[in-house]
Phi, psi and omega in degrees: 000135175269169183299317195270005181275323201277303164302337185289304198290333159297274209320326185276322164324008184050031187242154163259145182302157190245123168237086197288189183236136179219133186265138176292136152094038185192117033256014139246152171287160160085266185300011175254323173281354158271337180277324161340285188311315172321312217273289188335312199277001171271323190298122144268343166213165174219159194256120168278094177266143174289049204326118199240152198245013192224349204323071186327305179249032166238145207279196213306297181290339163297318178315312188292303197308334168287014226234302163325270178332327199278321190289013190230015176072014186319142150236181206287322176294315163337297179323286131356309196248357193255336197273293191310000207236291196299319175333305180309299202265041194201143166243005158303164177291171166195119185260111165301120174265088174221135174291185211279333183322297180284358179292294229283327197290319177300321177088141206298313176292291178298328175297319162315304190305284198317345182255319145333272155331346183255332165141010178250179208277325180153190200266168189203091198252074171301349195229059183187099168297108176314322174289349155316292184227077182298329187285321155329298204256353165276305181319329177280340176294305204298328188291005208056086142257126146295169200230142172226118212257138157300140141222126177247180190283355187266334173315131170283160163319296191308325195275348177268302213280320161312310221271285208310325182285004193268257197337086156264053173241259159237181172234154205274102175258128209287172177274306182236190184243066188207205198244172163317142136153166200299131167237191095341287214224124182274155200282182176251159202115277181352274151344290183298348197253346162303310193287329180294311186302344196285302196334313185242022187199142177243011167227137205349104188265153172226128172265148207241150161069103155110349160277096186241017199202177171286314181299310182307310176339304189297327188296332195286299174356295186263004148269318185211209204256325188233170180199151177238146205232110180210288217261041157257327179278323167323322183277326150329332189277312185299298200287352178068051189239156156288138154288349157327262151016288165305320203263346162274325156313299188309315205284358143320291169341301184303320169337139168087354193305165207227331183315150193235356170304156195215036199058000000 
């Protein structure tokens, strides 16, 4: 299944896409492809976190759970081989979630092929301005990777109409001008800020930072085509609660969707 079949197929269900988040290596190897199994029959598409030891823009609880994967010795191949693990049971997208480090350290190409091979759909690079190294971010395209952009309420037109022509996958537009985690409520504001981008993309936006509820759900809904859901099921994994429970309240929230991706 693509990326825009996976936003199509909610959107003709009258929903916004569910994209929940899941970290390789956490709170185990082996036990991160059982939460997988959990995740999967709500996910229209799913987010693969990279365990990173800098992760700049996620907040307390993405942090911890990378900070646990890493101390168990995780590597990039690994990870790899946790994406080719999901791939075996799912035909969703799958977005590999990484900052620019472990790309550059492994080196672009082979880190691209080795992820490409395994089966994912593509990348989701927060901390790495595409107009920075546009020959970067082609390379992950020739590899068939789709590429995915960061965008926030602070963006300008001008800083979108740069950004959106990099985001062939979707583009992840952030909630607030902040870091990752669970909130009661997404600021206002939203809707306009969707609306700028539509302007300069005809493909799928999804929101970010801050869908822990029904409510947070309803809000994304009605601004946009998708929403990702990540460090409310980490902290449910620390408290030891089913991810049922969460990800059936979001994916309520999600009803009704408003959104204008048509495919």
């Amino acid at each position: 299944m693509t990326t825009r079949e996976a936003f199509a197929r909610a959107r003709a269900e009258g929903r916004a896409a569910l994209i929940p988040y899941v970290m390789a290596g956490y709170p185990s190897r082996g036990r991160d492809l059982e939460i997988v199994e959990q995740v999967l029959p709500y996910a229209d598409l799913l987010e693969v976190g990279l365990p990173y030891s800098d992760p700049l823009g996620d907040g307390p609880v993405i942090q911890r759970a990378s900070e646990q994967a890493l101390r168990q010795g995780l590597r990039v191949a690994e990870v790899a081989g946790f994406v080719q693990e999901i791939r075996a049971l799912t035909d969703k997208p799958l977005f590999l979630m990484t900052y620019i480090n472990p790309v550059l350290a492994v080196g672009p190409a082979a880190f691209f092929q080795m992820f490409k091979e395994a089966g994912a759909t593509g990348l989701i690079l927060p901390d790495l301005p595409p107009d920075e190294d546009p020959e970067l971010v082609s390379l992950a395209q020739r590899a068939g990777l789709e590429t995915t952009f960061l965008l926030a309420p602070t963006s300008t037109d001008a800083r979108i109409q740069a950004v959106t022509p990099h985001c062939t996958g979707f583009v992840y537009t952030v909630s607030v001008a902040g870091v990752t985690g669970a909130r009661d409520r997404l600021p206002e504001g939203l809707p306009e800020l969707v609306q700028r981008i539509r302007r300069f993309t005809d493909a799928p936006v999804a929101i970010g930072f801050g869908i822990s509820n029904r409510a947070t759900a309803q809000q994304a809904a009605q601004a946009a085509d998708g929403a990702v859901i990540a460090s409310a099921l980490i902290r449910a994994l620390e408290e030891g609660r089913g991810l049922a429970e969460v990800l059936s309240e979001v994916q309520a929230g999600l009803q009704g969707a408003v959104g204008q991706f048509m495919g």
